[in-house]
PyMOL commands that place a pseudoatom at each C-alpha (Angstrom):
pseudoatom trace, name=CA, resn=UNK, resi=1, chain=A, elem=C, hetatm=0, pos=[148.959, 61.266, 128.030]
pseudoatom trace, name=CA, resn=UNK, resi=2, chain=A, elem=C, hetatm=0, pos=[150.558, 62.853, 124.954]
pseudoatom trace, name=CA, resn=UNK, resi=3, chain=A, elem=C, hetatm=0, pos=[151.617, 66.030, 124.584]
pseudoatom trace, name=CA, resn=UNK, resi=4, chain=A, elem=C, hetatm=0, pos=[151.879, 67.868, 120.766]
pseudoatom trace, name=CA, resn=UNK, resi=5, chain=A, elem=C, hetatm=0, pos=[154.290, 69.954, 120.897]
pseudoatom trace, name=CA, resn=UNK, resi=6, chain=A, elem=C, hetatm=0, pos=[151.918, 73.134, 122.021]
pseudoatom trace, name=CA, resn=UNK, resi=7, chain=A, elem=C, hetatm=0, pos=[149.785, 73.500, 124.656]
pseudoatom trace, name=CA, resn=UNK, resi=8, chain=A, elem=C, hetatm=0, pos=[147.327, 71.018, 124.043]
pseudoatom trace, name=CA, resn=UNK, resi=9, chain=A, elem=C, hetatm=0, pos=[147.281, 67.306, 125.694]
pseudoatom trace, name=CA, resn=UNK, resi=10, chain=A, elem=C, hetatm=0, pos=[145.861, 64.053, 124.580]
pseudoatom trace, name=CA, resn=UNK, resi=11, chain=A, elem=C, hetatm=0, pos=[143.854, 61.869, 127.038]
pseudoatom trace, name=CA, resn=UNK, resi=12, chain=A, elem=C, hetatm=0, pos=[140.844, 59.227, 127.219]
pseudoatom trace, name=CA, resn=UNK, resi=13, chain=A, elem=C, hetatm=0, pos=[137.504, 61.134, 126.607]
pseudoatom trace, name=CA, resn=UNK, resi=14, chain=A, elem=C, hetatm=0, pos=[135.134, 60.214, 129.447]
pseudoatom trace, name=CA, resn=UNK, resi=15, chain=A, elem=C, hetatm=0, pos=[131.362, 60.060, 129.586]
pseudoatom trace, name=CA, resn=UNK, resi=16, chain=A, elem=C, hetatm=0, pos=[131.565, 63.455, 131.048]
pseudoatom trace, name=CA, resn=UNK, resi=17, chain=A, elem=C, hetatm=0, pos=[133.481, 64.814, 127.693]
pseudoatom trace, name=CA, resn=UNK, resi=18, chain=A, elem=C, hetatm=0, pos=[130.192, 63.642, 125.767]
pseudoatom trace, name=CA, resn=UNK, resi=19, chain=A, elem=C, hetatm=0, pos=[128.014, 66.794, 125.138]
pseudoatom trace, name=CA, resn=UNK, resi=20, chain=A, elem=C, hetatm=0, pos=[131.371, 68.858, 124.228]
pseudoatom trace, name=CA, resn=UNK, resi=21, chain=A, elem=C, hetatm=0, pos=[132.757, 65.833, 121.649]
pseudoatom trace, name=CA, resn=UNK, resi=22, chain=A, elem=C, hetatm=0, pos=[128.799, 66.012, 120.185]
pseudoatom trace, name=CA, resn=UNK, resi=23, chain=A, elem=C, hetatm=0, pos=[129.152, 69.805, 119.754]
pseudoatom trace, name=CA, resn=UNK, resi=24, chain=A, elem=C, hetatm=0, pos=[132.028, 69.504, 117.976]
pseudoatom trace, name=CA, resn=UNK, resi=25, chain=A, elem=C, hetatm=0, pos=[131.048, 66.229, 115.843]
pseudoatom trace, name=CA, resn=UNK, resi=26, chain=A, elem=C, hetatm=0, pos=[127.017, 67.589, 115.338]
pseudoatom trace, name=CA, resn=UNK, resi=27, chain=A, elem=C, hetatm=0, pos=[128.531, 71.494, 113.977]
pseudoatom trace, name=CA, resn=UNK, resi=28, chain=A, elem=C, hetatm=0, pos=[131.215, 69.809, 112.103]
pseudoatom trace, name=CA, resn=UNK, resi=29, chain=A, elem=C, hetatm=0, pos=[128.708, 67.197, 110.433]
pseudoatom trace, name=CA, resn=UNK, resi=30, chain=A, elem=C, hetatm=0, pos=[126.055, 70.481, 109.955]
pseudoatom trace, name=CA, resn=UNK, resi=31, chain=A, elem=C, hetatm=0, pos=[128.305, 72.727, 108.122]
pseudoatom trace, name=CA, resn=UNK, resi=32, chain=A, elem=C, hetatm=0, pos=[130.737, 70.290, 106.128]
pseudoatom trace, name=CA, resn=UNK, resi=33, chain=A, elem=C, hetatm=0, pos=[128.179, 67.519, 105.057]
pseudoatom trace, name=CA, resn=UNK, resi=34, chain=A, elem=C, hetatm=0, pos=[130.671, 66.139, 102.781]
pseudoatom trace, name=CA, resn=UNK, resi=35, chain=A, elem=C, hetatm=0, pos=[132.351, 64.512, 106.115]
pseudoatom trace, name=CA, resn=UNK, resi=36, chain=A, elem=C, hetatm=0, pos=[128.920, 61.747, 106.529]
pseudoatom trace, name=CA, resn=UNK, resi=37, chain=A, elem=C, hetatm=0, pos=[130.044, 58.747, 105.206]
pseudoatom trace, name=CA, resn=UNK, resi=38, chain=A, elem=C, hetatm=0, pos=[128.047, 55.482, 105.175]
pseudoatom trace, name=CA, resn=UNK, resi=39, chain=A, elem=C, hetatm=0, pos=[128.928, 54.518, 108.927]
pseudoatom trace, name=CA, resn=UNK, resi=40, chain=A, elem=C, hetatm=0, pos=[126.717, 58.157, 109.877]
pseudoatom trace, name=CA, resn=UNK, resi=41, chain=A, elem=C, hetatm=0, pos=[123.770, 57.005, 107.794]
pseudoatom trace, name=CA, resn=UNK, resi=42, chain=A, elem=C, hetatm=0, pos=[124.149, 53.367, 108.393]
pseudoatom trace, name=CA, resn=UNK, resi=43, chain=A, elem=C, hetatm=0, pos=[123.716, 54.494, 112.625]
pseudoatom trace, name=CA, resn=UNK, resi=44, chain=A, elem=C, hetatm=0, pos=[121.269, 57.324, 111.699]
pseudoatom trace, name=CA, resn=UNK, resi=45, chain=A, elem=C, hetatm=0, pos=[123.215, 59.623, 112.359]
pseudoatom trace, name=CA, resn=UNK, resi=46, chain=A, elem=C, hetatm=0, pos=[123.613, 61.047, 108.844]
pseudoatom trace, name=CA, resn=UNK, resi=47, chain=A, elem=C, hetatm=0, pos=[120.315, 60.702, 106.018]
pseudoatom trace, name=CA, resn=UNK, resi=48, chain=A, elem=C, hetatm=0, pos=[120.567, 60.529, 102.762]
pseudoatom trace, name=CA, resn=UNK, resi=49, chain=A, elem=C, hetatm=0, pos=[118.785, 62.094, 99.828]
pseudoatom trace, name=CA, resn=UNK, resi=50, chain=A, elem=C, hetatm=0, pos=[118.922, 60.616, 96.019]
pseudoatom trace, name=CA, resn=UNK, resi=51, chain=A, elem=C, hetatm=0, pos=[119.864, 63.652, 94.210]
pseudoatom trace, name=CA, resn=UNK, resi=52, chain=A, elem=C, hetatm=0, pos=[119.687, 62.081, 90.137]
pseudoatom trace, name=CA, resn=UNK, resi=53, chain=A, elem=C, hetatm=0, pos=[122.458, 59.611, 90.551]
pseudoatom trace, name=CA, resn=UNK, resi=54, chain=A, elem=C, hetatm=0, pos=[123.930, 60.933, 93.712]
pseudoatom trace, name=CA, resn=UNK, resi=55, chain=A, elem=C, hetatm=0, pos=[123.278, 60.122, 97.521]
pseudoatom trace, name=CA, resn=UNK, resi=56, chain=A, elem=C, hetatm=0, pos=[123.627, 63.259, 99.324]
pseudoatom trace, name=CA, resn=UNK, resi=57, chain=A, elem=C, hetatm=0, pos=[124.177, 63.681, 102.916]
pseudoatom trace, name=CA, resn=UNK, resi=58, chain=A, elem=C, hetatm=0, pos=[122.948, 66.038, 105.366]
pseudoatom trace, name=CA, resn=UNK, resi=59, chain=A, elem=C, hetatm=0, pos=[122.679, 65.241, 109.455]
pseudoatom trace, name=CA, resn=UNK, resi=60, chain=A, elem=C, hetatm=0, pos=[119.502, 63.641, 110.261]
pseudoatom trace, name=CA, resn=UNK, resi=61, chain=A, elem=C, hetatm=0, pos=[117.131, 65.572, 112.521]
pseudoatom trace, name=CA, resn=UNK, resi=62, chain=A, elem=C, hetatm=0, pos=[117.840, 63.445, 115.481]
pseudoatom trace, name=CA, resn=UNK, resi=63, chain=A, elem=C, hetatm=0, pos=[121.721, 63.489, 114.716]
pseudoatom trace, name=CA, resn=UNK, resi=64, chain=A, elem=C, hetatm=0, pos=[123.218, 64.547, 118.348]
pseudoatom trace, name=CA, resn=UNK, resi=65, chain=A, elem=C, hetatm=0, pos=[121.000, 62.224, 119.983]
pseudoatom trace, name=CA, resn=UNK, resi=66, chain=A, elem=C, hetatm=0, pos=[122.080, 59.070, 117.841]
pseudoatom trace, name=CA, resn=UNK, resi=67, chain=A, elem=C, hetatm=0, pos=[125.637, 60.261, 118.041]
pseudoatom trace, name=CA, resn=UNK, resi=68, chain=A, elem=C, hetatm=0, pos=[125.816, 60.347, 122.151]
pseudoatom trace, name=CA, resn=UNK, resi=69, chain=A, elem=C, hetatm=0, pos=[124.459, 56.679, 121.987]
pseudoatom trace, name=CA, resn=UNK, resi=70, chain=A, elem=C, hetatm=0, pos=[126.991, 55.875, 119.739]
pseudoatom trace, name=CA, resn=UNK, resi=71, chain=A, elem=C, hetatm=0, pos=[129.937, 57.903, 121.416]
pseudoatom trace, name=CA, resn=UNK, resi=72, chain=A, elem=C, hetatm=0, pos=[129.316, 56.475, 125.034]
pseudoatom trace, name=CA, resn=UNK, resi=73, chain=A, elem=C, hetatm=0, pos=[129.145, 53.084, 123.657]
pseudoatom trace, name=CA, resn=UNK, resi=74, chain=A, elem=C, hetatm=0, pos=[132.808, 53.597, 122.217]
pseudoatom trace, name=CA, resn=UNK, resi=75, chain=A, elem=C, hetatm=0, pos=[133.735, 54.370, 125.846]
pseudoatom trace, name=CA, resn=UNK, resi=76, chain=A, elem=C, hetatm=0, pos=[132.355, 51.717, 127.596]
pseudoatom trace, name=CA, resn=UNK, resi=77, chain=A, elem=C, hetatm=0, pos=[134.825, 49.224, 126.574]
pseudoatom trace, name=CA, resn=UNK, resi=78, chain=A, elem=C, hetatm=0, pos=[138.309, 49.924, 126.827]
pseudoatom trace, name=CA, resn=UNK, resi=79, chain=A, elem=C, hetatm=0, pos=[139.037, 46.150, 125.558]
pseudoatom trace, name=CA, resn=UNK, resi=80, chain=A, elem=C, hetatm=0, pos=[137.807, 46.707, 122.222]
pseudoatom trace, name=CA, resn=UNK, resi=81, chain=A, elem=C, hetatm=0, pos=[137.431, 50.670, 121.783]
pseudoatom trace, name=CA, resn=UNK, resi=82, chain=A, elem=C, hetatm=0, pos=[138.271, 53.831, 122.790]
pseudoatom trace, name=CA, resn=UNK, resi=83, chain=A, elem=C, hetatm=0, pos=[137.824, 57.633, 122.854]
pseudoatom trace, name=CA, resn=UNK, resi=84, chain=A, elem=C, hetatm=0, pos=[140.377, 60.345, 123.132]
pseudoatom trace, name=CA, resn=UNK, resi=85, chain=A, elem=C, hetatm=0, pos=[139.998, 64.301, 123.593]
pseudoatom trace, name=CA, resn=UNK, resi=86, chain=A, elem=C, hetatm=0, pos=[142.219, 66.906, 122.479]
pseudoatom trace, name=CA, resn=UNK, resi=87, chain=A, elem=C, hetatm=0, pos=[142.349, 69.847, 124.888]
pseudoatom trace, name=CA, resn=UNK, resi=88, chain=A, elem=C, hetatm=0, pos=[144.020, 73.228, 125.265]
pseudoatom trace, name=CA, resn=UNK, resi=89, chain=A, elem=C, hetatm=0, pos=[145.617, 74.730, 128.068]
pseudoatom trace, name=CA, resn=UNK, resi=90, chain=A, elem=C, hetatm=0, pos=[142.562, 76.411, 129.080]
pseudoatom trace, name=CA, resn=UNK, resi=91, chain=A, elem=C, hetatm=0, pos=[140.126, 72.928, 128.787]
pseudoatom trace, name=CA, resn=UNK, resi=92, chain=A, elem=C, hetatm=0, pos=[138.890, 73.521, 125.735]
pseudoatom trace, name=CA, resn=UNK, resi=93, chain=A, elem=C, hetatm=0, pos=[138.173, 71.118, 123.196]
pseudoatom trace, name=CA, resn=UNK, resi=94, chain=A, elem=C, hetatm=0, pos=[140.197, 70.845, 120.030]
pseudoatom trace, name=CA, resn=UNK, resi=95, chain=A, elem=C, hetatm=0, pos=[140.049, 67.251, 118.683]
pseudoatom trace, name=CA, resn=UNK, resi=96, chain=A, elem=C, hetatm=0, pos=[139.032, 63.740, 118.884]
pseudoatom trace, name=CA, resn=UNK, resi=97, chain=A, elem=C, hetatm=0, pos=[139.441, 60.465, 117.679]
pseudoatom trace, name=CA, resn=UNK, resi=98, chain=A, elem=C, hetatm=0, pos=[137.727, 56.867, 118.088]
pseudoatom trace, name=CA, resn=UNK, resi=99, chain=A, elem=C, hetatm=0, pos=[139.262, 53.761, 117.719]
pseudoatom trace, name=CA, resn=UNK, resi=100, chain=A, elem=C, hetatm=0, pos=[137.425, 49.979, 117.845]
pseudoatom trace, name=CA, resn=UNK, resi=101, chain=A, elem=C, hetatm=0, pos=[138.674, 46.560, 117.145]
pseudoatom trace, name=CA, resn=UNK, resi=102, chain=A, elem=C, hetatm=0, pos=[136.215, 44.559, 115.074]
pseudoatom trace, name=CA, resn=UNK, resi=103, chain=A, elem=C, hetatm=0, pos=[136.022, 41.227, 113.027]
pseudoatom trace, name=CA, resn=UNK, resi=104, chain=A, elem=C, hetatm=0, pos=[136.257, 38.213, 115.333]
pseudoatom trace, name=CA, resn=UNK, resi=105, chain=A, elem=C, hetatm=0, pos=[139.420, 35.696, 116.973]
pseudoatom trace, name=CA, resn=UNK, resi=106, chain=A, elem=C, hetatm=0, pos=[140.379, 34.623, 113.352]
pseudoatom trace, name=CA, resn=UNK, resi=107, chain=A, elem=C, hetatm=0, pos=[140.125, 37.815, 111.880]
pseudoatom trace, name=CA, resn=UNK, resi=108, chain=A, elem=C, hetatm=0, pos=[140.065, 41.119, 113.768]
pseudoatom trace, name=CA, resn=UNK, resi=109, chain=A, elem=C, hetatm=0, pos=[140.891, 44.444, 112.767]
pseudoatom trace, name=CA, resn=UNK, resi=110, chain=A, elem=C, hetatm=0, pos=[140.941, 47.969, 113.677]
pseudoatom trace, name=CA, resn=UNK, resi=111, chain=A, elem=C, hetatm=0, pos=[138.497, 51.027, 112.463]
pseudoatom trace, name=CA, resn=UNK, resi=112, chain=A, elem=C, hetatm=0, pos=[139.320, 54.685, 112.569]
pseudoatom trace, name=CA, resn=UNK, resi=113, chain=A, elem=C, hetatm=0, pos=[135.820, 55.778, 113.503]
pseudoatom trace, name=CA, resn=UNK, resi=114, chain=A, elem=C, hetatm=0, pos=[136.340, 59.417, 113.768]
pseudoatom trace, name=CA, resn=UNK, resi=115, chain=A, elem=C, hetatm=0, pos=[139.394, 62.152, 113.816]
pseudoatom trace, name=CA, resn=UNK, resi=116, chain=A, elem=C, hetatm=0, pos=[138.508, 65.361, 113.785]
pseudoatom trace, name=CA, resn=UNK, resi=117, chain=A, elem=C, hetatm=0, pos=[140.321, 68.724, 114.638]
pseudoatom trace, name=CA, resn=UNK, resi=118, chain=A, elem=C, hetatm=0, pos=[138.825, 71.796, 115.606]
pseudoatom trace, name=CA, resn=UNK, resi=119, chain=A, elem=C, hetatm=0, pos=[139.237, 74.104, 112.351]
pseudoatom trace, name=CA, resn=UNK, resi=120, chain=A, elem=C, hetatm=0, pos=[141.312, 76.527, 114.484]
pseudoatom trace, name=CA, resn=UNK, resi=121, chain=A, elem=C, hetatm=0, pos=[143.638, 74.034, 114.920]
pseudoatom trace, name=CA, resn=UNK, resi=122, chain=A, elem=C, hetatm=0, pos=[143.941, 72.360, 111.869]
pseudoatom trace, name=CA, resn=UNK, resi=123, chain=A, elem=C, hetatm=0, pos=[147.138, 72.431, 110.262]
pseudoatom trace, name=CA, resn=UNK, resi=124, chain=A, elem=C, hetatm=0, pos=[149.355, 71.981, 113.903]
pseudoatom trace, name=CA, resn=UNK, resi=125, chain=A, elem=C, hetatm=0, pos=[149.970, 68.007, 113.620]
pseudoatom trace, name=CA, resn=UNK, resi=126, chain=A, elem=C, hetatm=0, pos=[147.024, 67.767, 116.260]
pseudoatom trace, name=CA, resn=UNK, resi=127, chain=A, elem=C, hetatm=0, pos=[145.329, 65.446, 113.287]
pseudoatom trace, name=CA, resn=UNK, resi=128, chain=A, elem=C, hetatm=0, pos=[148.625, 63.285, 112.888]
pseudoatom trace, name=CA, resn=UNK, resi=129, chain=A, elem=C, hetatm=0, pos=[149.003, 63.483, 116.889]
pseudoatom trace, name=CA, resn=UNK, resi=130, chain=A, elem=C, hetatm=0, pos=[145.708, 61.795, 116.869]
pseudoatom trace, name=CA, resn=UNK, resi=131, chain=A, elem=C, hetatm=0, pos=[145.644, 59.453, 114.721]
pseudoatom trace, name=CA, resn=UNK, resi=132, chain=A, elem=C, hetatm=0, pos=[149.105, 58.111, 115.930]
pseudoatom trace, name=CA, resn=UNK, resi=133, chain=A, elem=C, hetatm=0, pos=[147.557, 57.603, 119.165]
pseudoatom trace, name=CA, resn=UNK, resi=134, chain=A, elem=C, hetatm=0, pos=[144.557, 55.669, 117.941]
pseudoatom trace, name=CA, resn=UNK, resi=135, chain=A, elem=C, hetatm=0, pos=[147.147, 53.821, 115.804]
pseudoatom trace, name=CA, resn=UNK, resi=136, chain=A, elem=C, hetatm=0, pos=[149.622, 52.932, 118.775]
pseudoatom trace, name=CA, resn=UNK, resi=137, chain=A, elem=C, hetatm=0, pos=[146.463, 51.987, 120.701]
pseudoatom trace, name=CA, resn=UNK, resi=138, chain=A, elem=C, hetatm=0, pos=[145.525, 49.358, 118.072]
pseudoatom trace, name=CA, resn=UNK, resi=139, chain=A, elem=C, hetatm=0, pos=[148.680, 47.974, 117.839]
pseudoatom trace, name=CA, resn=UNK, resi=140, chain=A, elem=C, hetatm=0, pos=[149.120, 47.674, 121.512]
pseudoatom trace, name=CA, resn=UNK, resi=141, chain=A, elem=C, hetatm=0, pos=[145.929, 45.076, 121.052]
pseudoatom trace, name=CA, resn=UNK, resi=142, chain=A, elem=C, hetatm=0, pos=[147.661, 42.997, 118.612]
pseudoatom trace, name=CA, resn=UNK, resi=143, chain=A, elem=C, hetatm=0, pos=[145.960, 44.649, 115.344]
pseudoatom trace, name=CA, resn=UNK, resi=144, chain=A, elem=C, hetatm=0, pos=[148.054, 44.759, 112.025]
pseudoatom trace, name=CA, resn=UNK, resi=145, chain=A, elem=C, hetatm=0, pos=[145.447, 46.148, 109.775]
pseudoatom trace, name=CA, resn=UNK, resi=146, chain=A, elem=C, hetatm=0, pos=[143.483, 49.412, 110.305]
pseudoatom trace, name=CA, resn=UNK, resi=147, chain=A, elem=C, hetatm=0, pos=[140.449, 50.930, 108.502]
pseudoatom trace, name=CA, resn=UNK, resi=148, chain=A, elem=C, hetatm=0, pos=[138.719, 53.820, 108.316]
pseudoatom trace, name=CA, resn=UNK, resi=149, chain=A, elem=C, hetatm=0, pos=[135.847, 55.038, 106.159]
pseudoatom trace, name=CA, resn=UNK, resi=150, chain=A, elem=C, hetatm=0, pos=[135.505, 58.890, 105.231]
pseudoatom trace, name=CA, resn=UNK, resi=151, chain=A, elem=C, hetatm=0, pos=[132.505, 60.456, 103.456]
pseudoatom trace, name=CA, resn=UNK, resi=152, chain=A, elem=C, hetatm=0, pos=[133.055, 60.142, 99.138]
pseudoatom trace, name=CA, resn=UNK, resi=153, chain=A, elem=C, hetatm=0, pos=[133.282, 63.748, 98.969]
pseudoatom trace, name=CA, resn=UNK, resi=154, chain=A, elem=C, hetatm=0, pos=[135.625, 64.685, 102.046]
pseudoatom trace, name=CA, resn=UNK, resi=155, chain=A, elem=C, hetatm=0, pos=[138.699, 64.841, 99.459]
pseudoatom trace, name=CA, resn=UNK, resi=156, chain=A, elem=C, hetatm=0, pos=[141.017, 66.910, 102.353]
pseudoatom trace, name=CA, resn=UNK, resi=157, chain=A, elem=C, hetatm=0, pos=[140.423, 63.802, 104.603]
pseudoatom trace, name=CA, resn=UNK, resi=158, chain=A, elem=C, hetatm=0, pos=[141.432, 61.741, 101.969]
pseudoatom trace, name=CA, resn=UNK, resi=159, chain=A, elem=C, hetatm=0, pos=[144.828, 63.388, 101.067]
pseudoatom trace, name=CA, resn=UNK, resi=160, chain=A, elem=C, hetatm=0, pos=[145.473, 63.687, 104.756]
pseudoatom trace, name=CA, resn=UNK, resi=161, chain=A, elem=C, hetatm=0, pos=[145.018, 59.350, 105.266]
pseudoatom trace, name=CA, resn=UNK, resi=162, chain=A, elem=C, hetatm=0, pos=[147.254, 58.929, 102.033]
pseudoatom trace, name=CA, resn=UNK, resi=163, chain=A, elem=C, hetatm=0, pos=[149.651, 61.202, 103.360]
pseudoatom trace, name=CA, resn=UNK, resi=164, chain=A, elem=C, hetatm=0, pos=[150.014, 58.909, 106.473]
pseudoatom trace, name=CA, resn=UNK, resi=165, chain=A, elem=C, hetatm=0, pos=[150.072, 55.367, 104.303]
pseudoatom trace, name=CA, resn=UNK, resi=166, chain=A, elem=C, hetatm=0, pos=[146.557, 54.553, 104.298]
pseudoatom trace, name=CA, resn=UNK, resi=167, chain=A, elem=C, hetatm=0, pos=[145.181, 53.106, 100.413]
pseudoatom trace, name=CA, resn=UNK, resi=168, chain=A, elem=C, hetatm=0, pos=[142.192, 53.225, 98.947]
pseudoatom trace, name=CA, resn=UNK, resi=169, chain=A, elem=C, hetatm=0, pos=[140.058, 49.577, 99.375]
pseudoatom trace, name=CA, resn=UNK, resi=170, chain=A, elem=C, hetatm=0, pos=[136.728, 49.963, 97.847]
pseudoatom trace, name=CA, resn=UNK, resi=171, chain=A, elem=C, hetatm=0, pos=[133.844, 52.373, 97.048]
pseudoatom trace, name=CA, resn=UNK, resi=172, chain=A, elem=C, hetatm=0, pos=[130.807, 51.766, 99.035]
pseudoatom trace, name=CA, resn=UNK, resi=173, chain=A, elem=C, hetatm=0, pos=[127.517, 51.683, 97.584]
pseudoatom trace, name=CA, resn=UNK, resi=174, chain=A, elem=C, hetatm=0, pos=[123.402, 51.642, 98.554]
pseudoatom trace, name=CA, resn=UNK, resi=175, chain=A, elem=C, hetatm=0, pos=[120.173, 50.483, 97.175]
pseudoatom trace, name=CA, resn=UNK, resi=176, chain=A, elem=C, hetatm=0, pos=[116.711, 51.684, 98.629]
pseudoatom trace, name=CA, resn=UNK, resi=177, chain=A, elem=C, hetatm=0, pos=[114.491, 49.386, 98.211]
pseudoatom trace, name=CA, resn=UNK, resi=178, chain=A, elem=C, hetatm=0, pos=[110.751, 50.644, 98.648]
for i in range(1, 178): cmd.bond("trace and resi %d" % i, "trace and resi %d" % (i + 1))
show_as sticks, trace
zoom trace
């Protein structure tokens, strides 16, 4: 358990955390669209629309119920992933971030799935608090090199992973072939 620096305390999110971690994921995703990036459509969780030469994101209609599938997967293996909440004095929920270890015995590597703060409590180090954690975690599985993937538009995200030494790799891109 971690504590920020205010009253809020980082700890493992639980299957019983689900339906408030999807609250905050499914509003976040509905009114700042820019934050779907290809791991959201790729699951379904996140559609895309061909806008001219742009992809567009928006969450699909059965978002919440992809996402749960997804999120309780993440917690059912503490060997190669993990979940963790960010809650106030009072219990309520003001961040999260997931963490997996991918690739294989020759070559594995950590992803950043999610971190996302509550926009009340953005600007606190509750994002850096976070993300440290996820990072420590990774490390403390052997992983030297982390990833993360953030929607093309979701430029505040962006500054915020630069800020903390992360580069950027590669542009992703998407054909739909009919």
């Amino acid at each position: 358990m971690k504590e920020t620096g205010n009253p809020i305390t980082i700890t493992s999110a639980s299957a019983a955390d689900a339906q408030a971690l999807a609250d905050l994921f499914i509003g976040h995703i509905t009114a700042h669209p820019e934050y779907i990036s290809h791991g959201e459509i790729q699951m379904g969780v996140g559609v895309g629309t061909v806008q001219g030469d742009r992809l567009v994101a928006c969450p699909a209609p059965d978002a919440r119920e992809k996402w749960m599938k997804y999120i309780l997967s993440e917690m059912s293996n503490d060997a190669v992933s993990h979940v963790w909440k960010a809650v106030d004095a009072q219990g309520t929920l003001m961040g999260f971030c997931v963490a997996d270890i991918e690739g294989n015995a020759d070559c594995s590597f950590g992803m950043v799935g999610d971190v996302l703060v509550n926009p009340q409590c953005r600007g606190c180090g509750l994002g850096n608090t976070l993300l440290n954690t996820a990072i420590d975690w990774l490390r403390s599985k052997g992983i030297q090199e982390i990833y993360l993937e953030s929607g093309k538009d979701n430029h505040n995200a962006h500054r915020f992973f630069e800020k903390r030494g992360f580069i950027h790799v590669s542009e992703m891109y998407k054909l739909i072939v009919n």
